[in-house]
C-alpha positions in Angstrom: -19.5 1.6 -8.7 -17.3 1.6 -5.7 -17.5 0.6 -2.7 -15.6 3.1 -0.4 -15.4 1.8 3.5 -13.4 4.5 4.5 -14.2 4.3 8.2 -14.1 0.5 8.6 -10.8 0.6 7.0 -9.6 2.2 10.1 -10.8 -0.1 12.9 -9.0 -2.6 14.5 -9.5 -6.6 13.2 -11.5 -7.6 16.1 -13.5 -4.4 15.3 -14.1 -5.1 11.8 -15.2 -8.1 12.8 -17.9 -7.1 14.7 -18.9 -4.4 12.0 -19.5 -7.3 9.5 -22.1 -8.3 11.8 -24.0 -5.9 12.3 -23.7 -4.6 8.6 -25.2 -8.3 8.1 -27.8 -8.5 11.3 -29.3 -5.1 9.9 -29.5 -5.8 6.6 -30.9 -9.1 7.5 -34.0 -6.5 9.7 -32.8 -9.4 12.7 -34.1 -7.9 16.1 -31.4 -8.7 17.6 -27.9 -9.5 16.4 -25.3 -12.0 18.6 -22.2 -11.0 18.8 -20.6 -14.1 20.2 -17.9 -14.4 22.7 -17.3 -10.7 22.6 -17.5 -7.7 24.9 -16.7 -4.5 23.3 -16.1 -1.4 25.6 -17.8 1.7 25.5 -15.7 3.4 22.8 -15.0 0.7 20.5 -19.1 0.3 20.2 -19.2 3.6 19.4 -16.2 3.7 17.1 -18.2 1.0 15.0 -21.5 2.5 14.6 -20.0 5.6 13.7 -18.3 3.6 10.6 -21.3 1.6 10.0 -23.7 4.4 9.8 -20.7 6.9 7.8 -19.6 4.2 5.3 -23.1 2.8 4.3 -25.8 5.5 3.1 -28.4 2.6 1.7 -28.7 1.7 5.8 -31.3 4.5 6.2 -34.0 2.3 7.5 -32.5 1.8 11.1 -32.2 4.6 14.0 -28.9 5.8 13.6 -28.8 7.8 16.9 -29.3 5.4 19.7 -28.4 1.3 19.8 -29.8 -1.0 22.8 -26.9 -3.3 24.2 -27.4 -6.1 26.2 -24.9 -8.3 27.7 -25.1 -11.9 28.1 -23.2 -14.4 29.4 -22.4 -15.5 26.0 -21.1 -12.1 24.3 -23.0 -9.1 23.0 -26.2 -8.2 21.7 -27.1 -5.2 19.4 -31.5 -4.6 19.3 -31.2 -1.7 16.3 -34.8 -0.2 15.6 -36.3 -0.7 12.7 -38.1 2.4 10.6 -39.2 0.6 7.4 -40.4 -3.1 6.5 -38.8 -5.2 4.1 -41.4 -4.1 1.8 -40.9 -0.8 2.3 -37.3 -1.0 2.0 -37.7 -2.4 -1.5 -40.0 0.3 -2.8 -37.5 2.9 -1.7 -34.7 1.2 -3.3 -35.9 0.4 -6.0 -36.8 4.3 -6.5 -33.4 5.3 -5.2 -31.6 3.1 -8.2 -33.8 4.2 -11.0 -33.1 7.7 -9.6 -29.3 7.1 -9.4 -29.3 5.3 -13.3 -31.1 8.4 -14.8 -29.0 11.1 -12.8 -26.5 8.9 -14.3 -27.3 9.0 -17.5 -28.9 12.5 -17.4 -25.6 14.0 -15.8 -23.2 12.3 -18.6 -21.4 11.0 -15.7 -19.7 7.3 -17.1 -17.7 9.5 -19.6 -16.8 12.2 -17.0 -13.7 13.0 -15.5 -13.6 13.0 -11.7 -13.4 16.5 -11.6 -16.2 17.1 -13.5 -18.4 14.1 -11.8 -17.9 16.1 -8.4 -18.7 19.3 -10.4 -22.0 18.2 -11.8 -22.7 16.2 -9.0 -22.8 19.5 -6.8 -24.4 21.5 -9.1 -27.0 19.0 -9.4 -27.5 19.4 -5.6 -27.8 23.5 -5.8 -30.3 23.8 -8.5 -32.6 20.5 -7.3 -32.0 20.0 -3.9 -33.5 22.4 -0.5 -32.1 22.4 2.9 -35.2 21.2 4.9 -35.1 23.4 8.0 -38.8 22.8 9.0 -37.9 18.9 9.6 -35.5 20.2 12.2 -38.2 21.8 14.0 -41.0 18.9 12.8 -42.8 17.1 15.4 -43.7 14.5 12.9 -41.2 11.2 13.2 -41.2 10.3 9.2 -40.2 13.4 8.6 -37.2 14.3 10.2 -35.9 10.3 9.8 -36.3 11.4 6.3 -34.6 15.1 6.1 -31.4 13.1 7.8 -30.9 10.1 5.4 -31.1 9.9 1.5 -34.7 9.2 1.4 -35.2 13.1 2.1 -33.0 13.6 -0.9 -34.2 11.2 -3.4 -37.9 11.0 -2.5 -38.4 14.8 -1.4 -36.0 16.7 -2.8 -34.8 18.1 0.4 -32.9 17.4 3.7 -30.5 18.5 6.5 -26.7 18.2 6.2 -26.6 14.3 7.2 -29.3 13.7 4.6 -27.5 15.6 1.7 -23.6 14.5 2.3 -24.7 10.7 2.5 -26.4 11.5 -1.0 -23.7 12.9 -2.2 -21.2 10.2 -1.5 -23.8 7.5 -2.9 -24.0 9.2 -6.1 -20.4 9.3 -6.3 -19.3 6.1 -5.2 -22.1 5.1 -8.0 -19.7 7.4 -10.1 -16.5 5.7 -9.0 -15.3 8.4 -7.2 -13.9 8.2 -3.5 -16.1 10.1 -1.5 -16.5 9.8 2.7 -18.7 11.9 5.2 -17.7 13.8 7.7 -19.2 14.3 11.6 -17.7 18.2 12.7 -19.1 21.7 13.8 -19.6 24.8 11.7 -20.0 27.9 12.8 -23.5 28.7 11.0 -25.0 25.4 13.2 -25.4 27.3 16.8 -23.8 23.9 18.3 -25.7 21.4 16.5 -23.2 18.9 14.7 -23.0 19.3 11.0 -21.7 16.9 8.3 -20.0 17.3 5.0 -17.8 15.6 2.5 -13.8 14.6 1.2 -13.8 14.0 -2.5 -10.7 13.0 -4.2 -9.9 14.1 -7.2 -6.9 13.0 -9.4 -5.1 11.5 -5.9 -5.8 14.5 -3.6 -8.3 14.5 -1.0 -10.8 17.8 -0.9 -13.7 18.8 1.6 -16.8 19.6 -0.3 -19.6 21.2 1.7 -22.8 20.6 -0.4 -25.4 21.8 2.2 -23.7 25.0 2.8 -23.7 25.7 -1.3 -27.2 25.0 -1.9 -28.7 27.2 0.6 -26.9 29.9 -0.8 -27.4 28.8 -4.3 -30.1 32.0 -5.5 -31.5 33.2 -8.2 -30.0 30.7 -10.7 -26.0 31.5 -9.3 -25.0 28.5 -7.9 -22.6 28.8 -4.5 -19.1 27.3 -4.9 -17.8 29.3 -1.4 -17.5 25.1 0.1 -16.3 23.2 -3.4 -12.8 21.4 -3.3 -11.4 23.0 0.0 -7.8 22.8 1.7 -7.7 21.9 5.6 -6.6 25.7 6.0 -9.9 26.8 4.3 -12.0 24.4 6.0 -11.1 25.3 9.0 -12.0 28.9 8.8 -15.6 27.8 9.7 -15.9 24.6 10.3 -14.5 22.5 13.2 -14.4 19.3 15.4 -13.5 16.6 12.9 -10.8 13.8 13.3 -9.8 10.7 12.1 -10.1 12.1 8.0 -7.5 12.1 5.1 -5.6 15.1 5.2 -6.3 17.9 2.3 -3.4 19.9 1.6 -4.1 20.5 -2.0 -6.5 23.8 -3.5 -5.9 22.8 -7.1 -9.7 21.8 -7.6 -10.9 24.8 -5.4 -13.4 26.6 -8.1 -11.7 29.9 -7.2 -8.0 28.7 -7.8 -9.7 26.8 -10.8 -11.1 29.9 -13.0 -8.4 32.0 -11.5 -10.8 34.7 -9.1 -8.0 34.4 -6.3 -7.2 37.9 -6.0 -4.5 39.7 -3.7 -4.8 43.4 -4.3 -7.8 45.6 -5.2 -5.9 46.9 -8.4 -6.1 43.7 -9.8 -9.7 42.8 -8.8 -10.8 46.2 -10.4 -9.0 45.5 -13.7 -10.8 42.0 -13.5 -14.4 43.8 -13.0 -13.4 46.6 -15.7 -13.2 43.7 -18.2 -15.6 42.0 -17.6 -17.6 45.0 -17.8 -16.7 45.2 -21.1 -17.7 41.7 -22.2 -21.2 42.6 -20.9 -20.4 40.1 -17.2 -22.9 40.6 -15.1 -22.1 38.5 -12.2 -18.6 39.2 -10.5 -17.5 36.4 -8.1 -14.3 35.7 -6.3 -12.1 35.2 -3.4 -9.8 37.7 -2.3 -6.9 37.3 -0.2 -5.2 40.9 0.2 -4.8 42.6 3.7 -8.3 44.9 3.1 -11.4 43.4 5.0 -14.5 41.3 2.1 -16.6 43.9 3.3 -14.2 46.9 2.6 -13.2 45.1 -1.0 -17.1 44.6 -2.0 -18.5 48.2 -1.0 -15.9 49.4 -3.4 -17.0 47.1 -5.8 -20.0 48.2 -5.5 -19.5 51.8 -6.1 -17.5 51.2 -9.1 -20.0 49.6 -10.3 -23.1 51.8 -10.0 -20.7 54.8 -10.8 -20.4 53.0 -14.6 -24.0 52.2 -14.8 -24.4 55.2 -14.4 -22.0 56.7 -17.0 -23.3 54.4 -19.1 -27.2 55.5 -18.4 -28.1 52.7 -17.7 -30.6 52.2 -14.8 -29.8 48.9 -12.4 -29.8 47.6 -9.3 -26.5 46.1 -7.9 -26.7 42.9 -5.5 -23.7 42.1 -3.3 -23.1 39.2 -1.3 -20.3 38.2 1.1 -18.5 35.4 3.3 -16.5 36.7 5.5 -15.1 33.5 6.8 -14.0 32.0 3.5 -13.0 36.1 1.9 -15.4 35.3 -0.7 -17.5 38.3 -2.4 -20.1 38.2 -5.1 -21.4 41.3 -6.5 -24.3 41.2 -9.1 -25.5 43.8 -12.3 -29.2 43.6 -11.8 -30.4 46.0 -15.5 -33.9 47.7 -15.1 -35.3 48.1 -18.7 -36.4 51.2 -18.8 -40.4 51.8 -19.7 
């Protein structure tokens, strides 16, 4: 395991400094941590919190949206609030660790590659894991403190965005992979901030967008429209982020990958044809040309139920798209005839 302090790599010394005492006064449960001789402004408290809370996922137990301050002759003092007990903290991590040993174990992950760590990883989160949008709306405290830390993830089996990326880079630091969150917009949100992930894979940094893939992992197709993107790509949909390694490379982008970049519609046909003929039922890809995703998949579409029906076959064909990201999905769905 690996301990990846992305964001506290980035402060200043006398920052750092201060950040070591809090990461100790909160894992300590103290009421109220001292920070001697010391009178941080405004943004360098923030600055801090914001690495504290980003680099440590296991510090779920404490409110991560609002810190009392109070100023003293003597220096500063942080009051964090408390959710759990020290007992309760145990239970949970003791059930997060047996959870993270047999996802290890389970997922093959020791003997993994990094790409293939990140792969399962995800694809562990799309067939296992549920957005939890009813915690957003909940009244009840426990459950939205839940749904935004890794509890909601490893003791429910669902979460919001916060919840999920801090998951994810747990599991892979576990897995000795680099892995940071990141605070930004998207699009989808309607203004409420959203959080995803850089991997790095083989020396390149890549944002991964776990959430965004699992609610729109159906029907057993998982969603790779968010895995291993370039700053370009990214930024299509998603916005507001600073301060992050930059990610220039699309080698590990599942698209660019398995080679379902396409730039023309001649060549996208010719890919469907043959697949067609090795009985695929599940066409999936990014295109790229000057036509509109929506234009590009209605095609699709009719070529397809024009050869079902050449073929008499009776079926019903599924299409999904991302406009954002030019990503198109179009699906065979065969009715067996009675």
């Amino acid at each position: 395991m690996i301990t990846d302090r992305y964001y506290y790599m980035r402060l200043s010394e006398p920052e750092k400094r201060i950040y070591q005492v809090l990461y100790k006064g909160v894992k300590n449960l103290e009421k109220e941590i001292d920070i001697d001789g010391i009178y941080p402004d405004v943004d360098a408290v923030n600055r801090i919190y914001d690495a504290l809370t980003a680099d440590n996922p296991l510090l779920y137990y404490f409110n991560q949206s609002c810190l009392t301050l109070n100023t003293t002759k003597s220096g500063t003092i942080f009051v964090p609030q408390y959710f759990c007990s020290h007992e309760q903290i145990e239970t949970y991590n003791c059930r997060i660790q047996a959870i993270v040993n047999q996802l290890m174990m389970e997922l093959q992950l020791e003997r993994a590659s990094d790409s293939e760590k990140v792969r399962k990883i995800h694809d562990y989160f799309c067939q296992n894991i549920k957005y939890d949008r009813e915690a957003l709306q909940s009244q009840q405290m426990n459950r939205k403190v839940a749904s935004h830390s890794i509890i909601g993830v490893f003791a429910r089996n669902r979460a919001v965005c916060e919840g999920i990326s801090k998951a994810v880079k747990l599991l892979l630091n576990t897995a000795n992979v680099k892995c940071i969150v990141v605070n930004g917009n998207a699009e989808l949100e309607e203004n409420i901030p959203h959080m995803w992930n850089i991997v790095k894979i083989n020396g390149e940094p890549y944002h991964l967008d776990v959430t965004w893939d699992l609610a729109n992992s159906k029907d057993g197709r998982i969603c790779y429209d968010y895995y291993c993107l370039s700053d370009v790509l990214i930024q299509n949909d998603h916005s507001d982020y600073s301060g992050i390694p930059s990610c220039d490379s699309e080698d590990e982008n599942y698209f660019v990958r398995n080679n379902l970049v396409f730039r023309d519609q001649y060549s996208l046909s010719r890919y469907v044809r043959y697949g067609l003929q090795c009985n695929q039922l599940d066409f999936y890809f990014r295109y790229v040309g000057k036509e509109s995703i929506e234009s590009v998949v209605h095609e699709l579409v009719e070529l397809l139920s024009q050869e079902m029906i050449r073929l008499g076959q009776k079926a019903r064909i599924r299409s999904l798209m991302n406009p954002a990201q030019g990503i198109g999905r179009v699906s065979i769905d065969k009715i067996n005839a009675r």
